[in-house]
Residue, then its C-alpha position, 0 to 999 in steps of 0.5 A: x469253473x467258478x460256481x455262484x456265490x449262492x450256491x456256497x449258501x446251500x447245504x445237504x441233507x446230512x442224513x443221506x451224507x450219513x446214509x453214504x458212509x455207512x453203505x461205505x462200510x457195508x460194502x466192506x462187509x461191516x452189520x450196520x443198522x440203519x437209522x438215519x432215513x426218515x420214511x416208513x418201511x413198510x410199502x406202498x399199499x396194493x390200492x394204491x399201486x394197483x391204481x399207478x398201474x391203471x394210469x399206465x395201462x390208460x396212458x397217462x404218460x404225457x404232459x399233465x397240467x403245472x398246477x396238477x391233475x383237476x380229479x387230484x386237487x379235488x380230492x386234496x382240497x377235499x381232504x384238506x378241508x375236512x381234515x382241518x376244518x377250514x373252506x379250501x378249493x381246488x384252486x388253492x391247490x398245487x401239486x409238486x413232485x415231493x414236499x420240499x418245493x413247497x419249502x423252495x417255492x413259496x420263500x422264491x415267491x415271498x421273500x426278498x434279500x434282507x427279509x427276515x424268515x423264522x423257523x424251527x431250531x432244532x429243524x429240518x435242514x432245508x428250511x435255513x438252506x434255502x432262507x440263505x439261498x435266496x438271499x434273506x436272514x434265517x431267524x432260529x425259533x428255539x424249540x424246548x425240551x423241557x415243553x415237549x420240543x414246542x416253542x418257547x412263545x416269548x422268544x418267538x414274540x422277541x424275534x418278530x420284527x418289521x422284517x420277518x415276512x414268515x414264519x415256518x411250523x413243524x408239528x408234528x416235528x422233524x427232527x424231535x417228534x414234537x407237537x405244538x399244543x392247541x393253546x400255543x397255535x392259538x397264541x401264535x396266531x394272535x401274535x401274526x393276526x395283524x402283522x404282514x407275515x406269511x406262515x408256511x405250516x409244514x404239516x407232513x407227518x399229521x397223519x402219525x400222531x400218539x394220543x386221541x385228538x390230531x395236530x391242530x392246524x394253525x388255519x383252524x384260528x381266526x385270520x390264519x387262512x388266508x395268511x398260511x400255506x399248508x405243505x403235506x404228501x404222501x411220503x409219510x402217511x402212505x409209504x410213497x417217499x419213491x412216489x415224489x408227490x406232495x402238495x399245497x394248500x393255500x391263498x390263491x394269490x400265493x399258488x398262482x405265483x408258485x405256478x408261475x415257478x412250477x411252469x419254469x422249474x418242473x413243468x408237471x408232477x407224474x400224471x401216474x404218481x398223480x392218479x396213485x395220489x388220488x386213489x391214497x386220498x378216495x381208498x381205504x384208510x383203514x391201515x393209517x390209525x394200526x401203522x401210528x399204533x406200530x409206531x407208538x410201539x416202536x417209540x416206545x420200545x427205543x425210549x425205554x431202551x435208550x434212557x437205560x443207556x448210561x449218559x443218555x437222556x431221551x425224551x418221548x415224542x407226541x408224533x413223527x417216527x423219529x426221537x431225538x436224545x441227548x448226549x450231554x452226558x456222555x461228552x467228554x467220556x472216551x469211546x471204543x477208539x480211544x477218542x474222547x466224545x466233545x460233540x454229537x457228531x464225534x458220538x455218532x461218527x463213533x457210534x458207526x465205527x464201534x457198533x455200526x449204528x448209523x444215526x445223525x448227529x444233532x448239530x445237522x439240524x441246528x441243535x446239540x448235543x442231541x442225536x435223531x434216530x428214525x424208529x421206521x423199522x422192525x422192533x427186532x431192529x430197533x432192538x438190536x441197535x439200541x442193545x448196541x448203543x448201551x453197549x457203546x455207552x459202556x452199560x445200562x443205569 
């Protein structure tokens, strides 16, 4: 069998490759912690369950529209609308099974073999997976520690070119817990007003966030609007990663070509995750604001532990449930095994052997020599792990 050329262009998602070797070694009766899934651990709230039970009892069990259930693209521009400030109608709505598609269809939409689409470096591996999919250039957009994991705007400006036909976002980020500043969307908007360039704004975790005021939307600026598509869910914000529903939201021309993929690709979302989605969005939100404070907890717990591990630098992240430390001082030391560390993926691979730590390395979304570890879980397991990862590190400073 001879596979498409295209096919040897996409990659995989490292953190379930990760996931798969350290189950690996479980089955062989090794403790391992696992900190390599991005989603949280607590569970679906009962609300919303309860409501997927309804749809079934209703019999919401066929065929439901492309574009989604009318009664959830209200809600949704609802939200949309009041949560970012911007006029958003139903129509600009799409409902997908899970947010990736609103990565894969509006770049099928959008770009052309030879087009230019920048995006964040570090990232989310999607992002440069399925540029070079389709054919068109990836453009590494630098995100820098030393400004919180947010972009360096004169590089931005110096990659902008009569090619690029858009610009992916990530705030708060995947895999850093970075947040752009307000000043620094504004600048970018300023940059793309007059230019022929799409944004997709990937807006996920804008729900988990540290601090009082929430990640701004770039649509809050002026012209954005009609010249950005909004992806968000429900994975993140309400524990719904098995649900497989996310959205998005944006100028009507664009949705309505992503119906025309949608139709030929994945027919409907699930009527049942559908009216669970509606009650997520209609129902109490009274847990949200004390799950970010749990996560904050967390954050800090790990930060404080890492940073004590000798050879380890670990900034602090302003959202998202992941940190992203640096190994740079640990290259060239020799692990447990006798090997000598070069790289963050030699690190991570003898982390999980030596301590049964299980994170991923860096280099997987586009950035060394750094690691991500996903703190969705219990302190005392984070505890643990992070007592492992000094002990691997040879001691505490």
């Amino acid at each position: 069998m001879k596979l498409a050329e295209r096919i040897g262009r996409l990659g995989a998602e490292s953190a379930f490759d990760v996931l798969v070797k350290a189950r690996g070694l479980e089955a062989l009766g090794r403790s391992i912690v696992h900190l390599e899934i991005g989603e949280p651990d607590f569970p679906t709230p009962p609300h919303i369950v309860e409501a997927a039970k309804r749809a079934l009892d209703e019999g919401w069990t066929h065929y439901g529209p492309t574009q989604g259930l009318p009664e959830l693209r209200e809600a949704i521009a609802s939200y949309i609308s009041r949560t970012r400030g911007i006029p958003v109608g139903p129509q600009q709505v799409a409902v997908v099974p899970g947010g990736k598609p609103i990565i894969f269809f509006p770049l099928i939409a959008l770009v052309e073999p030879g087009d230019e689409v920048i995006y964040p470096n570090p990232g989310f591996p999607i992002y440069e997976s399925m540029i070079r999919f389709l054919g068109a250039k990836p453009v590494a957009m630098p995100l820098v520690e030393s400004r919180g994991f947010s972009i360096d705007l004169d590089l931005l400006y110096d990659r902008l070119t009569d090619r690029t036909k858009l610009v992916i976002l990530n705030a708060p980020q995947n895999p850093t817990g970075g947040v752009i500043p307000r000043e620094d969307l504004r600048a970018i908007s300023e940059m793309l007003a007059n230019r022929d360039v799409m944004v997709l704004s990937d807006e996920i975790y804008s729900r988990i966030h540290y601090g009082d005021e929430p990640p701004v939307s770039i649509t809050a600026f002026p012209s954005m609007l009609e010249k950005t598509i909004i992806l968000d869910g429900f994975s993140k914000t309400y524990a719904m990663t098995g649900w497989r529903i996310g959205y998005a939201g944006g100028p009507e021309p664009l949705i309505n070509a992503m119906r025309k993929v949608m139709s030929q690709t994945t027919s409907n979302p699930s009527s049942i995750s559908q009216w669970a989605a509606v009650e997520a969005l209609n129902g109490t939100q009274a847990f949200i604001k004390p799950n970010a404070r749990l996560f904050e907890e967390r954050r800090d717990l790990v930060v404080s532990m890492l940073n004590q591990a000798r050879g380890m630098h670990c900034p602090t992240p302003e959202g998202a449930f992941y940190v992203y430390p640096s190994v740079e001082g640990l290259v060239g030391k020799t692990a447990p095994s006798g090997k000598v560390i070069q790289t963050d993926e030699d690190f991570c691979v003898e982390l999980l052997e030596a301590e049964g730590v299980s994170v991923v390395f860096g280099a997987a979304f586009g950035l060394s020599p750094f690691f991500r570890i996903s703190y969705a879980t219990a302190n005392e397991v984070l505890e643990d792990a992070c007592t492992r990862i000094q002990r691997f590190c040879g001691a505490v400073k």
